[in-house]
PDB file of N, CA, C and O in Angstrom, chain B, residues numbered from 101:
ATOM      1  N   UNK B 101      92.166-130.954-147.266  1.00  0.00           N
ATOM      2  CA  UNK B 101      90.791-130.540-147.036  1.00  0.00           C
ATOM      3  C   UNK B 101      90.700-129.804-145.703  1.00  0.00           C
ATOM      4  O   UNK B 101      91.185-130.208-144.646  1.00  0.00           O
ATOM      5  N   UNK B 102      89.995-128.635-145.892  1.00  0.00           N
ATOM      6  CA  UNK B 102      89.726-128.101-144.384  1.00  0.00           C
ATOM      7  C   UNK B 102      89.034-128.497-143.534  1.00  0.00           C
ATOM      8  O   UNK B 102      87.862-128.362-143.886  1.00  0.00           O
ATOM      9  N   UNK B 103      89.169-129.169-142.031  1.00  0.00           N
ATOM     10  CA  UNK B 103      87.942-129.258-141.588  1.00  0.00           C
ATOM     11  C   UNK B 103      87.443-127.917-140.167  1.00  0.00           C
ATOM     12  O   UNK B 103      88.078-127.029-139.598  1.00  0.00           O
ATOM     13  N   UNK B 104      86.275-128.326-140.093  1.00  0.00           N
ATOM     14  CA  UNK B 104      85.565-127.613-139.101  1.00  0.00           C
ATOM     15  C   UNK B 104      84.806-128.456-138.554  1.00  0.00           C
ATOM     16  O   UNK B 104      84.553-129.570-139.011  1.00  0.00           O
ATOM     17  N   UNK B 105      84.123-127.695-136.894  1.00  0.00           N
ATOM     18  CA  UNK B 105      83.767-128.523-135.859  1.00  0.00           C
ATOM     19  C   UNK B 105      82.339-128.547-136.767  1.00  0.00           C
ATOM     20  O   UNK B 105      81.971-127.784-137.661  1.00  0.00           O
ATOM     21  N   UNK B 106      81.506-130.055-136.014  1.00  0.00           N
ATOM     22  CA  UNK B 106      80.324-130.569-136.791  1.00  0.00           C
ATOM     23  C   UNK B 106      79.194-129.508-136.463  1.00  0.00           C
ATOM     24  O   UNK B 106      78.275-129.616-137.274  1.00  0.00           O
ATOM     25  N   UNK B 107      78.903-128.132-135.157  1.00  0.00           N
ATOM     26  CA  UNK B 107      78.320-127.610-135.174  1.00  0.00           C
ATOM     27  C   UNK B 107      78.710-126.218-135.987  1.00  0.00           C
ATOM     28  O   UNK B 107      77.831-125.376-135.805  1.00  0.00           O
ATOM     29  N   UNK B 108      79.094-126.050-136.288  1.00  0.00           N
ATOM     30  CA  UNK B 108      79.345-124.965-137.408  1.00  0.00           C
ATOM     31  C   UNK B 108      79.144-125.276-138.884  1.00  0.00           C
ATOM     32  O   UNK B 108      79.640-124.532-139.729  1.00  0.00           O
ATOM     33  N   UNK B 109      78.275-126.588-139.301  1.00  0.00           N
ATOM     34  CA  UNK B 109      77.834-127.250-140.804  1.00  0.00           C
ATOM     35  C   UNK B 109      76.427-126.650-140.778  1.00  0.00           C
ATOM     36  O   UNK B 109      75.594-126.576-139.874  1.00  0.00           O
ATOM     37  N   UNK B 110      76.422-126.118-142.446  1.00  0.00           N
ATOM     38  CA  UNK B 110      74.889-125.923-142.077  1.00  0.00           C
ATOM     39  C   UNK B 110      74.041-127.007-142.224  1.00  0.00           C
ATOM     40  O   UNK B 110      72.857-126.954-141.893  1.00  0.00           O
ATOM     41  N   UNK B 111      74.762-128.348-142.872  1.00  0.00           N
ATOM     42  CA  UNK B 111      74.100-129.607-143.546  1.00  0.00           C
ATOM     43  C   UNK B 111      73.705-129.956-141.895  1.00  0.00           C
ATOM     44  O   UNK B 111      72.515-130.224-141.726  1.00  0.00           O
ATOM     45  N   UNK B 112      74.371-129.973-140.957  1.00  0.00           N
ATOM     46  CA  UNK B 112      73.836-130.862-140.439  1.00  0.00           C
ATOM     47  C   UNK B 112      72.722-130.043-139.574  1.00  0.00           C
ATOM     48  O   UNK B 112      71.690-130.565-139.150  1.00  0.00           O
ATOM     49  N   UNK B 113      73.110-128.604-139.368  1.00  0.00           N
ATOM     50  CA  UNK B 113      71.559-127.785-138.744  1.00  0.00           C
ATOM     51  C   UNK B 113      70.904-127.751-139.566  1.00  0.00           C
ATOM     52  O   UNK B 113      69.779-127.858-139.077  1.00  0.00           O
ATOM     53  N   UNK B 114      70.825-127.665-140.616  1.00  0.00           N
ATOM     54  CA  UNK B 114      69.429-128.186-141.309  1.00  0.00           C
ATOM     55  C   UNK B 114      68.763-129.284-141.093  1.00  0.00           C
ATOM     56  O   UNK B 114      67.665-129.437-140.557  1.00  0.00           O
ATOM     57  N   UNK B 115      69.644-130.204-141.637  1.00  0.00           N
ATOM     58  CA  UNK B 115      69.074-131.907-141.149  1.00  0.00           C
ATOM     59  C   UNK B 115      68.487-132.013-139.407  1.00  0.00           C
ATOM     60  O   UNK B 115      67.601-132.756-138.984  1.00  0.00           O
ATOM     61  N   UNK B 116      69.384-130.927-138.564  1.00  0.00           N
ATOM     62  CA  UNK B 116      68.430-130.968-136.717  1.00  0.00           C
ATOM     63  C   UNK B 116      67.196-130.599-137.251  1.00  0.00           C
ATOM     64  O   UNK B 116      66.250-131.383-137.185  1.00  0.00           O
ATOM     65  N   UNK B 117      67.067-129.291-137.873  1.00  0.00           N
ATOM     66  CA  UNK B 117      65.775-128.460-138.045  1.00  0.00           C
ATOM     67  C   UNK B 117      64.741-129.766-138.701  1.00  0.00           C
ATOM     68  O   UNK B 117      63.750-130.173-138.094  1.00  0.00           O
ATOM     69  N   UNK B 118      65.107-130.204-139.783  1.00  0.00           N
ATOM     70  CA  UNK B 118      64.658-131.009-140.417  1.00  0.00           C
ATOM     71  C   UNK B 118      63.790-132.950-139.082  1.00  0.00           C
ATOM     72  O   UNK B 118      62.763-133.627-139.048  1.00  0.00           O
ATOM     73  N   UNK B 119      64.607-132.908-138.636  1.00  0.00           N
ATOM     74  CA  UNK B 119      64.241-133.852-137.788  1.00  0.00           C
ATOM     75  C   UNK B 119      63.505-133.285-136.549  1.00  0.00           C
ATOM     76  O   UNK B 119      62.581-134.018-136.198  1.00  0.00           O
ATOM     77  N   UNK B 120      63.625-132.471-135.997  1.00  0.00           N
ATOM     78  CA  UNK B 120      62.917-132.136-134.972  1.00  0.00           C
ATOM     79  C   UNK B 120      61.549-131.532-135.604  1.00  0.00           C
ATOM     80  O   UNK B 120      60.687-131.937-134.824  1.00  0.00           O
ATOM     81  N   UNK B 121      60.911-130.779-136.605  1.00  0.00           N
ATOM     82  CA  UNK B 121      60.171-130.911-137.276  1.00  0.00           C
ATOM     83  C   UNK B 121      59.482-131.838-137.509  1.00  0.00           C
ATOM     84  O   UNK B 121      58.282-131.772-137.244  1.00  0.00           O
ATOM     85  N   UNK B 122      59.955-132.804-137.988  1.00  0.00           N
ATOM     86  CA  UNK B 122      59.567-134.288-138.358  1.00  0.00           C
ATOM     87  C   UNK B 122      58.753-134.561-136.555  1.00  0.00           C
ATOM     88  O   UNK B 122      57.552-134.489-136.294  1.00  0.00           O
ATOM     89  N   UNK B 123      59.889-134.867-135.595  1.00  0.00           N
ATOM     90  CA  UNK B 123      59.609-135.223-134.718  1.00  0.00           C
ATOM     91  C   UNK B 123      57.901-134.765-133.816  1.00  0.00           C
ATOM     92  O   UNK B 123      56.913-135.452-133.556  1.00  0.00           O
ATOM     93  N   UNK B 124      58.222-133.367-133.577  1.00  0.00           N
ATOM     94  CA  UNK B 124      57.244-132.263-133.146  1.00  0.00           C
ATOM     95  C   UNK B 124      55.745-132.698-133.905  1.00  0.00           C
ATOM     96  O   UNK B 124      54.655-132.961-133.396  1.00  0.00           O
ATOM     97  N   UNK B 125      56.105-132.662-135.094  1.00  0.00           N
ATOM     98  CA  UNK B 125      54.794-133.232-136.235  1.00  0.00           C
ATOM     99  C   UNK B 125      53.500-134.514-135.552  1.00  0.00           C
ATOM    100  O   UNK B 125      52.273-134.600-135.498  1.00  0.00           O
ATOM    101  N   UNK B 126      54.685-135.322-135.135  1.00  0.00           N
ATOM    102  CA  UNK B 126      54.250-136.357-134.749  1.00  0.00           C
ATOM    103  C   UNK B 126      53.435-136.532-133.656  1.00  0.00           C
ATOM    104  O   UNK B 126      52.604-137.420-133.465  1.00  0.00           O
ATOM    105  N   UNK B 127      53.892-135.174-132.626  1.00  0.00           N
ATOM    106  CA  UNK B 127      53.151-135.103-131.629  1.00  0.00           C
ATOM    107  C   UNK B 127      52.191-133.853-131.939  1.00  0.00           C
ATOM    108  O   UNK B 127      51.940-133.003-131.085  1.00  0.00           O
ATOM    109  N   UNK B 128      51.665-133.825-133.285  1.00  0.00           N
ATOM    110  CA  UNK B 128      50.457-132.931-133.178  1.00  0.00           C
ATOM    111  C   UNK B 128      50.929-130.940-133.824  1.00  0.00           C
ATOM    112  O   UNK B 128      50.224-130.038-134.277  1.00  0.00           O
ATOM    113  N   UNK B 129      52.315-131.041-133.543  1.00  0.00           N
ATOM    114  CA  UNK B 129      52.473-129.447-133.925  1.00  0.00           C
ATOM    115  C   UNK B 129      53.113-129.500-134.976  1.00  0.00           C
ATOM    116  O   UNK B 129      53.968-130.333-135.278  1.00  0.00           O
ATOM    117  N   UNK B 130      52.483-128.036-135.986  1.00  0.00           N
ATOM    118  CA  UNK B 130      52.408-127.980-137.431  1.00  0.00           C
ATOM    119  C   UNK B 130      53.265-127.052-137.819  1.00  0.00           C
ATOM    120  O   UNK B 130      53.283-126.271-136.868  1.00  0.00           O
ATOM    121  N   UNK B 131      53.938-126.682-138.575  1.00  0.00           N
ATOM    122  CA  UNK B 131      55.376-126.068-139.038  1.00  0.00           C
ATOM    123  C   UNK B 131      55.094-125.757-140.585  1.00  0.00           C
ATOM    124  O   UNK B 131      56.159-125.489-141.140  1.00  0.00           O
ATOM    125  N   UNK B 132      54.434-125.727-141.112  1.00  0.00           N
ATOM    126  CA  UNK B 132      54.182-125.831-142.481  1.00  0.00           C
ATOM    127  C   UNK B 132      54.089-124.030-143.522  1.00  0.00           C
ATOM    128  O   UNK B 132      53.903-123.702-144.694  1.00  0.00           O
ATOM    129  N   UNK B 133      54.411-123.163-141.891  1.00  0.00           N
ATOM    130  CA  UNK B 133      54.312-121.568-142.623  1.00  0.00           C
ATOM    131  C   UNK B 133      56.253-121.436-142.104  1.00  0.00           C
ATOM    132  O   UNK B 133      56.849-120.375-142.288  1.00  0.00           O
ATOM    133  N   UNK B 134      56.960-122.659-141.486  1.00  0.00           N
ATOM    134  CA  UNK B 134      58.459-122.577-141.251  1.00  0.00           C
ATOM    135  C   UNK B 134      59.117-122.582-142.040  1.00  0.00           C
ATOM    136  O   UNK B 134      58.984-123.449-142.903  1.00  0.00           O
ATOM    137  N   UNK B 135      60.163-121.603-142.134  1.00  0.00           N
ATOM    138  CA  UNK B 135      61.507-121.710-143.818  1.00  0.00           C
ATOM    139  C   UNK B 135      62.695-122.534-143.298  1.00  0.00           C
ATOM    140  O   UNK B 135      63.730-122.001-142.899  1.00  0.00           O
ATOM    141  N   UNK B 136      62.491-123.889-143.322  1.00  0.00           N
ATOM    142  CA  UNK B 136      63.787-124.812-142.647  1.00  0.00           C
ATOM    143  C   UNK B 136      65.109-124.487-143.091  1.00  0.00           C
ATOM    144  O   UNK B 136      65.986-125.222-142.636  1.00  0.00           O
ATOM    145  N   UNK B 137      65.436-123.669-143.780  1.00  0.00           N
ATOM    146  CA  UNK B 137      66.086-123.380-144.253  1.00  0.00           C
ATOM    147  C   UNK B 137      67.124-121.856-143.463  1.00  0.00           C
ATOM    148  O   UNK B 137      68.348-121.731-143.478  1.00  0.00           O
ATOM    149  N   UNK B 138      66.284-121.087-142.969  1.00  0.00           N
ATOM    150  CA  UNK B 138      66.154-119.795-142.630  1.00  0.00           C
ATOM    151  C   UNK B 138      66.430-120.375-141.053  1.00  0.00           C
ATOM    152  O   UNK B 138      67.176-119.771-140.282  1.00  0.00           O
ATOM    153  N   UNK B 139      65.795-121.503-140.721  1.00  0.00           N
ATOM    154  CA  UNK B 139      65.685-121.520-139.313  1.00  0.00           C
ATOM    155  C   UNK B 139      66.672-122.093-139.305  1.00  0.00           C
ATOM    156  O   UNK B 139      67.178-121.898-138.199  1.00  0.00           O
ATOM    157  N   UNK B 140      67.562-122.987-140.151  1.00  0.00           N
ATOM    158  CA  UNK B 140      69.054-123.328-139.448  1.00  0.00           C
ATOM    159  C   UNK B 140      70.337-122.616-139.760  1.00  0.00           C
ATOM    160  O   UNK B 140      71.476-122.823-139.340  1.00  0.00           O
ATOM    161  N   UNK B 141      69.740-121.482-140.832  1.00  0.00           N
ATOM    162  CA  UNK B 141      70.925-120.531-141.282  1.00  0.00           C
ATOM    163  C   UNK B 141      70.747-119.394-139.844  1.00  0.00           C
ATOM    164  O   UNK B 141      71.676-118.589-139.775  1.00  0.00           O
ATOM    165  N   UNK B 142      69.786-119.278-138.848  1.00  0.00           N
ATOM    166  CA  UNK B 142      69.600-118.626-137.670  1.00  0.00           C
ATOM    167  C   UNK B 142      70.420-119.374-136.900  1.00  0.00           C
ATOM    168  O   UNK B 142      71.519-118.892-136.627  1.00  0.00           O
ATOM    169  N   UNK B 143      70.126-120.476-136.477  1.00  0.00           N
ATOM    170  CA  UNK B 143      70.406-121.377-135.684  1.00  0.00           C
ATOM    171  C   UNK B 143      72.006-121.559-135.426  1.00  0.00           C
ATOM    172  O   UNK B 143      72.424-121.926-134.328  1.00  0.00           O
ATOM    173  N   UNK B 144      73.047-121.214-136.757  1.00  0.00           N
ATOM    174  CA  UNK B 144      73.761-121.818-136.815  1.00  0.00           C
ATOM    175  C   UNK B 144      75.179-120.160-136.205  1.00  0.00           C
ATOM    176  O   UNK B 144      76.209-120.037-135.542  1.00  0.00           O
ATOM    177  N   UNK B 145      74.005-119.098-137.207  1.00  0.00           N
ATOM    178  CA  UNK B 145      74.636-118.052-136.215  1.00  0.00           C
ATOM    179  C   UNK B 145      74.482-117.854-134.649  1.00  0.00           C
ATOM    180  O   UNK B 145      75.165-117.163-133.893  1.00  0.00           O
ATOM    181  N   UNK B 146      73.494-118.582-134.407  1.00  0.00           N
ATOM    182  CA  UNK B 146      73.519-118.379-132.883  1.00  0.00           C
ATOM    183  C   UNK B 146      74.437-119.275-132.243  1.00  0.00           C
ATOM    184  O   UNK B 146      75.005-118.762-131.278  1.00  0.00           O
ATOM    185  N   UNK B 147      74.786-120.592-132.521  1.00  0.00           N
ATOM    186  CA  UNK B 147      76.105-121.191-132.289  1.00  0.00           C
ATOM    187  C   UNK B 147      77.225-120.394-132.721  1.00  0.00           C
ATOM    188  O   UNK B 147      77.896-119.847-131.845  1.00  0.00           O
ATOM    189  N   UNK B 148      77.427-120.294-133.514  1.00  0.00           N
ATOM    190  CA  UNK B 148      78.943-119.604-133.432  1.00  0.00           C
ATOM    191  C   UNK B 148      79.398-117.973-132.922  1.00  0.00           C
ATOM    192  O   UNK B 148      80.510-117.452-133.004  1.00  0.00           O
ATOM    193  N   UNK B 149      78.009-117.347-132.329  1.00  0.00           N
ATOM    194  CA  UNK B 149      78.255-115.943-131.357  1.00  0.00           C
ATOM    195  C   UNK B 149      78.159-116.909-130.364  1.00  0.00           C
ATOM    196  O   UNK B 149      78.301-116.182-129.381  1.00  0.00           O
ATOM    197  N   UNK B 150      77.999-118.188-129.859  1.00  0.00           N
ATOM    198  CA  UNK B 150      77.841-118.475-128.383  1.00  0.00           C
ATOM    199  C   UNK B 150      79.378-119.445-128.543  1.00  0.00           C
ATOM    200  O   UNK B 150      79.834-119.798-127.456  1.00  0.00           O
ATOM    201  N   UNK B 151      79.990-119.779-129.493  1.00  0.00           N
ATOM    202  CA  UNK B 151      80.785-120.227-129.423  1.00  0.00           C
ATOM    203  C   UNK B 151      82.084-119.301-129.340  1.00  0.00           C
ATOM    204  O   UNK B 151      83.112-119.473-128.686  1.00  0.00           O
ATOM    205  N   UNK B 152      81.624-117.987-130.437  1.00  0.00           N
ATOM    206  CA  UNK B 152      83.069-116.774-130.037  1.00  0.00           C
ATOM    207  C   UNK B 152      82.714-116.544-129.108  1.00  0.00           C
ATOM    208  O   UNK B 152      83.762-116.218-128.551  1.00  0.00           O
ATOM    209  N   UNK B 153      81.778-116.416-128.226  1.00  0.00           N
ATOM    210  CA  UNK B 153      81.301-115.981-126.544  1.00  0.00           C
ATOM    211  C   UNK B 153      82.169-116.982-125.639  1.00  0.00           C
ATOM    212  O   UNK B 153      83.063-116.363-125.062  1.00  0.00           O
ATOM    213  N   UNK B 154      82.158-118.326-125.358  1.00  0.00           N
ATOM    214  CA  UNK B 154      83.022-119.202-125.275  1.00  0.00           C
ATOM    215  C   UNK B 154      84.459-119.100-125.528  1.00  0.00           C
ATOM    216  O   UNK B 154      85.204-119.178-124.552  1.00  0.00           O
ATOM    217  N   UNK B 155      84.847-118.974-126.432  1.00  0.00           N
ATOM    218  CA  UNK B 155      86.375-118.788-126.433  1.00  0.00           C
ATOM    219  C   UNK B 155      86.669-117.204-125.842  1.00  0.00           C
ATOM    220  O   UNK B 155      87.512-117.172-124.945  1.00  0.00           O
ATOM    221  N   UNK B 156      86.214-116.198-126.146  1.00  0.00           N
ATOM    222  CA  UNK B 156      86.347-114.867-125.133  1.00  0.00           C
ATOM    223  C   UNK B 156      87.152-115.177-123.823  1.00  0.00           C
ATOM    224  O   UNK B 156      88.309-115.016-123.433  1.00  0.00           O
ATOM    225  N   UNK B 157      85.501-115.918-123.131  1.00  0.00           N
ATOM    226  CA  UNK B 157      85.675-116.174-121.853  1.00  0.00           C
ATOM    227  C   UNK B 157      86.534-117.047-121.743  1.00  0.00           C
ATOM    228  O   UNK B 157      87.162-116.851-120.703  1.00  0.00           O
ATOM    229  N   UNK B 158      86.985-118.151-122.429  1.00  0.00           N
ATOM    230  CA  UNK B 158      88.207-118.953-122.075  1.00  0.00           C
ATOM    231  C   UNK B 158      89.570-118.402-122.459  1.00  0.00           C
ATOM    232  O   UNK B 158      90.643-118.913-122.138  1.00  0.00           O
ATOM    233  N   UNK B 159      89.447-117.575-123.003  1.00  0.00           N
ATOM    234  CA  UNK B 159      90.919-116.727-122.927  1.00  0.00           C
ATOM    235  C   UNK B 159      90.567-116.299-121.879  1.00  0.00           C
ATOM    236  O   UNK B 159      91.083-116.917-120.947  1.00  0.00           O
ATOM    237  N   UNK B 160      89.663-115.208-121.468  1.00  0.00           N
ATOM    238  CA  UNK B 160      89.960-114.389-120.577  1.00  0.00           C
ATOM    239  C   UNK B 160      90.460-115.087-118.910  1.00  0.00           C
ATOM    240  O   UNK B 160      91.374-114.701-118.182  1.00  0.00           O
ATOM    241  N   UNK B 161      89.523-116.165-118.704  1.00  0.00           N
ATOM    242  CA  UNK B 161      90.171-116.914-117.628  1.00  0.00           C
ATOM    243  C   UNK B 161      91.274-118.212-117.808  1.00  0.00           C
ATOM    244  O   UNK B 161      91.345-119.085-116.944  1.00  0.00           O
ATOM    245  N   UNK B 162      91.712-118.221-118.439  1.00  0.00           N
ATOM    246  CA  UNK B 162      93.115-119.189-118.861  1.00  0.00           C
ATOM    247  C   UNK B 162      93.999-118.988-117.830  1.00  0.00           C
ATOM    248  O   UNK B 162      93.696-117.999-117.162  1.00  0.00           O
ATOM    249  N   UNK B 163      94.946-119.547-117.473  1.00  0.00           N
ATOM    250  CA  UNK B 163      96.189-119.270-116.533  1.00  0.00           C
ATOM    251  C   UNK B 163      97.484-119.254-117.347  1.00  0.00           C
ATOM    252  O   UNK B 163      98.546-119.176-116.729  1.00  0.00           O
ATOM    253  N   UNK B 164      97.485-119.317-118.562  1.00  0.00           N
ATOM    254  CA  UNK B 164      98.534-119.257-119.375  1.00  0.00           C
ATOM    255  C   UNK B 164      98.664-118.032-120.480  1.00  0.00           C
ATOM    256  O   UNK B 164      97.673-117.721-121.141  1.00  0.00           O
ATOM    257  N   UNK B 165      99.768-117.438-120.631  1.00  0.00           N
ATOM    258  CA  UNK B 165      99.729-117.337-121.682  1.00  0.00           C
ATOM    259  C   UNK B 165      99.876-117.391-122.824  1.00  0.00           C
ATOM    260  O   UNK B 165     100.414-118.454-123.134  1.00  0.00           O
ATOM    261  N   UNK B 166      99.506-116.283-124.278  1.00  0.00           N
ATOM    262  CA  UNK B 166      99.868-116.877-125.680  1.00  0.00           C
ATOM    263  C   UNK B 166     101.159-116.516-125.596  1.00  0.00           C
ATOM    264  O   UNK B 166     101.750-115.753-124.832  1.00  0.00           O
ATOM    265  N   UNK B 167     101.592-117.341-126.715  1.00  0.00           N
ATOM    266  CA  UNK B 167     102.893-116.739-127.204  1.00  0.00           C
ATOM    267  C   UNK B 167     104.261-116.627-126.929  1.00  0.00           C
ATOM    268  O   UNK B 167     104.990-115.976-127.677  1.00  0.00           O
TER     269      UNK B 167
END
């Protein structure tokens, strides 16, 4: 089985979107024109350009090299 790191699932950015929703609700703010769906298929590209952003920069300053 392949795995991958837990922020690159969309199950589980959905399920954030899904709970913080929930949460927010509680204190009064309404979400009900939101596509939870849309907002963690966003969400999840914005982790993984900040995560290839991340490895960039950790190659680029490494003290070793590949290979």
């Amino acid at each position: 089985m392949d795995t991958k790191p837990w922020y690159l699932s969309k199950t589980i950015w959905a399920s954030l979107v899904t709970i913080l929703s929930a949460l927010a609700g509680l204190f009064g703010f309404r979400f009900s024109t939101i596509d939870s769906a849309a907002t963690a298929e966003m969400l999840l590209q914005a982790v993984t350009a900040l995560s290839g952003l991340v490895a960039i920069f950790g190659r680029l300053s490494a003290d070793t090299k590949i290979g």
